[in-house]
N, C-alpha and C positions, 0 to 999 in steps of 0.2 A: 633712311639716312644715307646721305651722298657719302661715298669713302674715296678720300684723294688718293690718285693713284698714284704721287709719288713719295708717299709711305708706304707704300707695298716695294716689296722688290721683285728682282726683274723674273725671277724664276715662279712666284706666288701669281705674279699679273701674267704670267704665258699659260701656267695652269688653269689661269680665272678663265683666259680665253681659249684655250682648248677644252673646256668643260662645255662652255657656250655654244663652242660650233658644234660640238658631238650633237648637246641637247635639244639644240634651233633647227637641225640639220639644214643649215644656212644656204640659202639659192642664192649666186651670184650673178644671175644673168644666163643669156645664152651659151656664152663659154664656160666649161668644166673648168673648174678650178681644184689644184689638190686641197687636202687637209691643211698642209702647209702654210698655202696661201692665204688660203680664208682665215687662218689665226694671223698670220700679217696683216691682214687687211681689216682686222678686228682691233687688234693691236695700234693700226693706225688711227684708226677712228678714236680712241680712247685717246690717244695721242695728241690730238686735233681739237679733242673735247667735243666732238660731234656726237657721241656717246659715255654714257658715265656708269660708272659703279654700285649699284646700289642695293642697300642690307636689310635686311626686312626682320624686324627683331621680330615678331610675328612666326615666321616660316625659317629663324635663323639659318636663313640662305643669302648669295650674294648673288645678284643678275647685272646683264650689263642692257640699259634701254638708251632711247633717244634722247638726248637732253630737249630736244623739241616738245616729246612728249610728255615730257615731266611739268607739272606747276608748281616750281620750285619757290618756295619765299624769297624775297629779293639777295638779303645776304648769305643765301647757299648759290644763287646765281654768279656765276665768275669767280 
């Protein structure tokens, strides 16, 4: 299940994505980035919608994947 991220607040979605980067230990490329950054840049994504929220009643956990890779039904798309 998609969860919109603008019924989260803003301290819950900075948590969601510093939980993400910790657990991903996220590669950004050739340049080192701090912890900082990489939740901005996590943050951004979410932002953009190039990445989404999503709840796995299953594992009741929250992850954040590619909206690319998801095959989402049409009316959860947009």
């Amino acid at each position: 299940m998609l969860i919109p991220i603008d019924e989260l607040s803003t301290q819950t979605l900075h948590g969601i994505a510093e939980s993400f980067v910790l657990r991903e230990g996220t590669d950004y490329g050739e340049i080192e980035a701090s912890f900082d950054e990489k939740v901005a840049q996590v943050l951004v994504q979410l932002k953009a919608g190039e990445v989404v929220l999503v709840y796995s009643e299953l594992h009741e956990t929250v992850d954040i994947r590619s909206k690319d890779a998801l095959q989402l039904p049409e009316d959860e798309q947009e």
